[in-house]
N, CA, C and O atoms as a GROMACS GRO file, in nm:
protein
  288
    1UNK      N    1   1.089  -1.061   0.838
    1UNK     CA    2   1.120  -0.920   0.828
    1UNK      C    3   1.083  -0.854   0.961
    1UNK      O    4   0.973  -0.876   1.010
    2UNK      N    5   1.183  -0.767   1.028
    2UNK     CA    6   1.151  -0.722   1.114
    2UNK      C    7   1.056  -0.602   1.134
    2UNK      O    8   1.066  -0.519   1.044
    3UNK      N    9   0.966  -0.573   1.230
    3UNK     CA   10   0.875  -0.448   1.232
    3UNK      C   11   0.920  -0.348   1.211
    3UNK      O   12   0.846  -0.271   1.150
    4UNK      N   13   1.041  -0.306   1.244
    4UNK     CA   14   1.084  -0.174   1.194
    4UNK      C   15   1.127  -0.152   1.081
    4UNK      O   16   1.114  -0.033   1.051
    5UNK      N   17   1.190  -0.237   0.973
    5UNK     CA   18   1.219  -0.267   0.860
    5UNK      C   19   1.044  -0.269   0.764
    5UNK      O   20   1.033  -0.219   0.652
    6UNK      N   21   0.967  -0.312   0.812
    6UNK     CA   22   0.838  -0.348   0.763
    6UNK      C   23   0.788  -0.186   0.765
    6UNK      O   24   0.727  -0.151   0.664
    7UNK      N   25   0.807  -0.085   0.868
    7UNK     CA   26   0.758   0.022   0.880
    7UNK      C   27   0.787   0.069   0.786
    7UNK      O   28   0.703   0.097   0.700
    8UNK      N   29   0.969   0.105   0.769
    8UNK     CA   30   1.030   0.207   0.710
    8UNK      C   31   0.980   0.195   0.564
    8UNK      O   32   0.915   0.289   0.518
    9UNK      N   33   1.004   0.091   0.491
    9UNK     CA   34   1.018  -0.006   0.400
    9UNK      C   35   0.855   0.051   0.315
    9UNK      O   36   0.856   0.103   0.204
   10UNK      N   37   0.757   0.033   0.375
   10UNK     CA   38   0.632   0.058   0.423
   10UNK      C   39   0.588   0.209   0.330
   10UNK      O   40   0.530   0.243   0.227
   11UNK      N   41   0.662   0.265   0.449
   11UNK     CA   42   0.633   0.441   0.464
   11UNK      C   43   0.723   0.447   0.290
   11UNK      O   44   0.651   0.472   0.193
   12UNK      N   45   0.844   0.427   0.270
   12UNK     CA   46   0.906   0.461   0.172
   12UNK      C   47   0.790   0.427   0.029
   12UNK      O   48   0.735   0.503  -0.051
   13UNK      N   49   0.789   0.287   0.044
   13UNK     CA   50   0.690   0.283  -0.062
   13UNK      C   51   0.539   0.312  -0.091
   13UNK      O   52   0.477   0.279  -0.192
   14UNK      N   53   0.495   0.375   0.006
   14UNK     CA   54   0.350   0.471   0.020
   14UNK      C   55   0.410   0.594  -0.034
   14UNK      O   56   0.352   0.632  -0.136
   15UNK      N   57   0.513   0.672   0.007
   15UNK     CA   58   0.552   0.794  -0.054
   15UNK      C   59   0.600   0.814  -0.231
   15UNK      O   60   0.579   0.910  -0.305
   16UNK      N   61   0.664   0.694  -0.258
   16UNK     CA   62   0.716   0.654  -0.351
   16UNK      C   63   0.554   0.673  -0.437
   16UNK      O   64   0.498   0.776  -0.476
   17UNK      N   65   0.516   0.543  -0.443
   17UNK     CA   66   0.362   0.502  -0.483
   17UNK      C   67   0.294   0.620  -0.515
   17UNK      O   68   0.234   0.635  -0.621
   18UNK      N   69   0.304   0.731  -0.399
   18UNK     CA   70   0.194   0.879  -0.428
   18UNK      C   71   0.273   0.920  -0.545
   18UNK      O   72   0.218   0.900  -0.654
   19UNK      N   73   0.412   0.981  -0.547
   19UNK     CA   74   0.508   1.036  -0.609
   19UNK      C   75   0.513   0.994  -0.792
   19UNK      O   76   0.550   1.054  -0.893
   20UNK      N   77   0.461   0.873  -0.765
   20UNK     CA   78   0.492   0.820  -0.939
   20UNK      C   79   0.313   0.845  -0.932
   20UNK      O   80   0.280   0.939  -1.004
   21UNK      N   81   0.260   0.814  -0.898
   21UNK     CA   82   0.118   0.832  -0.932
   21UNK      C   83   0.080   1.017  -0.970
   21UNK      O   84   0.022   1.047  -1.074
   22UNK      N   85   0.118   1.109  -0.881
   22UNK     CA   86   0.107   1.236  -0.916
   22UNK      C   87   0.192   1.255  -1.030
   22UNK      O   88   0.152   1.357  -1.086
   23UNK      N   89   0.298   1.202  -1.096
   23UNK     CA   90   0.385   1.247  -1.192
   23UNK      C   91   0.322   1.176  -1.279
   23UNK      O   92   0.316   1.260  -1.368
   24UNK      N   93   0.252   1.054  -1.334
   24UNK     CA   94   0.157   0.957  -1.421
   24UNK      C   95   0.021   1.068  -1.443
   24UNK      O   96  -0.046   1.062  -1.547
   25UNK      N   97  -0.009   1.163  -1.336
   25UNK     CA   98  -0.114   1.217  -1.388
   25UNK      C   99  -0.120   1.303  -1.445
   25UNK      O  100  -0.217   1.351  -1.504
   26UNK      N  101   0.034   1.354  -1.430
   26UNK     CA  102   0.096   1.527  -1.468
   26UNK      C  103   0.040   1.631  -1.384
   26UNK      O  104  -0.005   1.733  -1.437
   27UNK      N  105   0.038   1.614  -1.248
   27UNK     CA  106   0.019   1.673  -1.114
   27UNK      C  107   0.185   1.730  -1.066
   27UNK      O  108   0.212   1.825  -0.994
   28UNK      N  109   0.262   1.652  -1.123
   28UNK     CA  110   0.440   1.686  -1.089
   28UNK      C  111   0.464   1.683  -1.203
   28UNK      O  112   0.411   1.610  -1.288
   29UNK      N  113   0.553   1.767  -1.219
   29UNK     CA  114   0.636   1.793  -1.344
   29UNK      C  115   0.762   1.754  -1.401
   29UNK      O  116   0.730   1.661  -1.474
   30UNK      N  117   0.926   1.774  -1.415
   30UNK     CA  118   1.001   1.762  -1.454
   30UNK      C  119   1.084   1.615  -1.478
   30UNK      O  120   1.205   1.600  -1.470
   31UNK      N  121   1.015   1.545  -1.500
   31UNK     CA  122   1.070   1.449  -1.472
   31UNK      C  123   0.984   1.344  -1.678
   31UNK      O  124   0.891   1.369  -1.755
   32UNK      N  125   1.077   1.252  -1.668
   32UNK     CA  126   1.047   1.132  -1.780
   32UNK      C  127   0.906   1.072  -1.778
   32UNK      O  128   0.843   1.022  -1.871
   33UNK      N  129   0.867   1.089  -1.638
   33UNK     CA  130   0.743   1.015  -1.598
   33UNK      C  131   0.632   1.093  -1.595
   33UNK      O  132   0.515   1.072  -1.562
   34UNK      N  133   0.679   1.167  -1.627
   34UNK     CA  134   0.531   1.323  -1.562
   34UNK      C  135   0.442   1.238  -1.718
   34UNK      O  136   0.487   1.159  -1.801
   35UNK      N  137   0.332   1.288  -1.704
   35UNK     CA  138   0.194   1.256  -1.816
   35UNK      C  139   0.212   1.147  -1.861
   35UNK      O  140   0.171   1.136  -1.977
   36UNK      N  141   0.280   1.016  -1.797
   36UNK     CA  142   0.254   0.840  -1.880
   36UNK      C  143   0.220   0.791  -1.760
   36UNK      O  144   0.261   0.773  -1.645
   37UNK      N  145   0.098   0.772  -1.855
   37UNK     CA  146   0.001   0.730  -1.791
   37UNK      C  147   0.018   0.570  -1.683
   37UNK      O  148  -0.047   0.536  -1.584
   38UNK      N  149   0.114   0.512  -1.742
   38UNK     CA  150   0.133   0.362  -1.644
   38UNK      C  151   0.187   0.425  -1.526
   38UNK      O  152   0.169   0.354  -1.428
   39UNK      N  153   0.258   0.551  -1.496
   39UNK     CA  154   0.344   0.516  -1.347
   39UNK      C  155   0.153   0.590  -1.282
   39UNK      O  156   0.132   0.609  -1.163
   40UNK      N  157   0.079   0.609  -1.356
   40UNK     CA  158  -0.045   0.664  -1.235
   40UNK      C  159  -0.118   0.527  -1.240
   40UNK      O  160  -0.219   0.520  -1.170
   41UNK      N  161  -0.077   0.403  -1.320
   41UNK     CA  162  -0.142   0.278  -1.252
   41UNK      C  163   0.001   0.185  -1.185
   41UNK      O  164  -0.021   0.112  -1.089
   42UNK      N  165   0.102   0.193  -1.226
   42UNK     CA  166   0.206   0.145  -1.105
   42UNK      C  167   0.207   0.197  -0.952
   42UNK      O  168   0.206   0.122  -0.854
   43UNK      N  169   0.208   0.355  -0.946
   43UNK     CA  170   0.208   0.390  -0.819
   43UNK      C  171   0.141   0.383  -0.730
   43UNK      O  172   0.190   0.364  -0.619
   44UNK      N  173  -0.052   0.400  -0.755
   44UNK     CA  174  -0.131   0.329  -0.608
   44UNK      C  175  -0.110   0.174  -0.616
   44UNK      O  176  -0.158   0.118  -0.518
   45UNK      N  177  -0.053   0.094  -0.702
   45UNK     CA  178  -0.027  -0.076  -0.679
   45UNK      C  179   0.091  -0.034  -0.578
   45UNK      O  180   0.074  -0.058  -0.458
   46UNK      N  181   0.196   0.022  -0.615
   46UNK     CA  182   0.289  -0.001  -0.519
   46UNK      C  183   0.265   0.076  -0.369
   46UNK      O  184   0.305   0.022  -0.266
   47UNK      N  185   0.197   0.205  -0.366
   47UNK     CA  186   0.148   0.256  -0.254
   47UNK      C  187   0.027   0.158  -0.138
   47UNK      O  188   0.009   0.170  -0.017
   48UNK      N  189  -0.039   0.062  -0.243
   48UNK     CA  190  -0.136  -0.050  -0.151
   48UNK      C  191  -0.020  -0.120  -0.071
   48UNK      O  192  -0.017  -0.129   0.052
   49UNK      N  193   0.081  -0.170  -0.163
   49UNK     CA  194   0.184  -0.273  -0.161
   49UNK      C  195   0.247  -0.198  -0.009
   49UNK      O  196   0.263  -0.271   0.088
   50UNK      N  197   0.273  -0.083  -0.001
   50UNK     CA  198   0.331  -0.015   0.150
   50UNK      C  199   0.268   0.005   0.207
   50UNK      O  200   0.313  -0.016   0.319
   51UNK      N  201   0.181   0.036   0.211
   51UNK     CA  202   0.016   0.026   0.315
   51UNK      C  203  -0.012  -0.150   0.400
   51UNK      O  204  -0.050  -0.169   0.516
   52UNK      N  205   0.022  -0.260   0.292
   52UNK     CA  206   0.004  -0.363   0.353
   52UNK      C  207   0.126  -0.391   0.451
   52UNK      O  208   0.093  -0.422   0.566
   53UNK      N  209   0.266  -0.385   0.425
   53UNK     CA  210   0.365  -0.404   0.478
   53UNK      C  211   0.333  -0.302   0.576
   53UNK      O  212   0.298  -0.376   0.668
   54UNK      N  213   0.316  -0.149   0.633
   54UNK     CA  214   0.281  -0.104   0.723
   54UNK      C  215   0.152  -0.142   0.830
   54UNK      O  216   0.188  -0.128   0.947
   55UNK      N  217  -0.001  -0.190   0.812
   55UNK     CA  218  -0.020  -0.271   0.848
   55UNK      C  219   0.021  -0.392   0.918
   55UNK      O  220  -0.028  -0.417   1.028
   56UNK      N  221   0.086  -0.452   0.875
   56UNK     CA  222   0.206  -0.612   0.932
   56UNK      C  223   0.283  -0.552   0.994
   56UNK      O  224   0.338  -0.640   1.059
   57UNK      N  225   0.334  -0.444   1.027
   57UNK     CA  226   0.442  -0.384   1.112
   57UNK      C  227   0.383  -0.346   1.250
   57UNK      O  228   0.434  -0.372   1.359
   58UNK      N  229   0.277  -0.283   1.230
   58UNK     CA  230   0.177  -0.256   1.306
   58UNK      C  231   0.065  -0.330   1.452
   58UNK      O  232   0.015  -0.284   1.555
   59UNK      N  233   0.068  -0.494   1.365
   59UNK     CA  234  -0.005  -0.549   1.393
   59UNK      C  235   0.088  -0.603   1.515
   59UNK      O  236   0.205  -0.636   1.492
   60UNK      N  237   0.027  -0.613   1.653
   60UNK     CA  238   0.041  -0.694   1.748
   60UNK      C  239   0.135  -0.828   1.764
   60UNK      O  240   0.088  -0.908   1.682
   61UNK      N  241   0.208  -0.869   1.808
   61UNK     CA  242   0.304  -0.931   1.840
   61UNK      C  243   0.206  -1.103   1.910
   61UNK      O  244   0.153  -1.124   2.019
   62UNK      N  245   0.216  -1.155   1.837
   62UNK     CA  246   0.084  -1.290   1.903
   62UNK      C  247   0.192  -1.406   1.960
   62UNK      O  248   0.276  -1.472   1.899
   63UNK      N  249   0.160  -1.403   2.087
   63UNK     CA  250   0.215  -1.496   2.150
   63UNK      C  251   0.142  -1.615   2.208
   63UNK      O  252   0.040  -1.600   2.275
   64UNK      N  253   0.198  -1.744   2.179
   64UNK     CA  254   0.086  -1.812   2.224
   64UNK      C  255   0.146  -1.982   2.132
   64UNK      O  256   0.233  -1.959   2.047
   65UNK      N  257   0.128  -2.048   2.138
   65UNK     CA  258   0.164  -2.174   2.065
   65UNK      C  259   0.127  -2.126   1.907
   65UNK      O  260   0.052  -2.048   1.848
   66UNK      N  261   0.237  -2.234   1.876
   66UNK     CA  262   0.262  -2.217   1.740
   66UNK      C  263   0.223  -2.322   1.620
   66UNK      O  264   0.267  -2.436   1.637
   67UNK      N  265   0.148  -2.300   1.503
   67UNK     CA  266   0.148  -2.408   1.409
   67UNK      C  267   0.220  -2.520   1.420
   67UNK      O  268   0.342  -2.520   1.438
   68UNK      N  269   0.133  -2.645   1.408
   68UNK     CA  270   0.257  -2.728   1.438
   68UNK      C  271   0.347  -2.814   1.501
   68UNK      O  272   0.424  -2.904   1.467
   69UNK      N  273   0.295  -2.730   1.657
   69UNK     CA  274   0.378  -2.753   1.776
   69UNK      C  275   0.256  -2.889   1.850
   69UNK      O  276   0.134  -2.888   1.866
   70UNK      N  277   0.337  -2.967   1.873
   70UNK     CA  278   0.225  -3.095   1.930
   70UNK      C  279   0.192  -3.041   2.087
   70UNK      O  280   0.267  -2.984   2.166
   71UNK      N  281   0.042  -3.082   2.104
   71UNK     CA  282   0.000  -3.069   2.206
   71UNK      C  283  -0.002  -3.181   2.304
   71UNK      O  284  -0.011  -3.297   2.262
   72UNK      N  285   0.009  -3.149   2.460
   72UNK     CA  286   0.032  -3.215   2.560
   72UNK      C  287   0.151  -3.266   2.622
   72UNK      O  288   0.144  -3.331   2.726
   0.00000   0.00000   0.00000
């Protein structure tokens, strides 16, 4: 997966993640999901879940030999 794909991807599901979690707590309103209680334990799982993929997007580009690769 590419880093910018890992970002976007990332960011979407951190926003997402907050979004069902405030509507699970009945913090947001109009919606099927507002006050059930599972999307306020689905949404910080899926908001960690875009936090890690942002992280990995993030992280440094390591160059250098690879698993695997025979030496000498």
């Amino acid at each position: 997966m590419s880093r910018t794909v890992s970002l976007v991807l990332g960011g979407v599901l951190v926003v997402l993640g907050l979004v069902w979690f405030g509507q699970g707590m009945g913090w947001i309103g109009g919606s099927g999901m507002s006050g059930v209680r599972l999307w306020a334990v689905i949404g910080p799982i899926l908001a960690v879940v875009g936090a890690v993929l942002i992280v990995r997007g993030l992280r440094p580009v390591r160059i250098g030999r690879h698993r695997g690769t025979p030496s000498g």
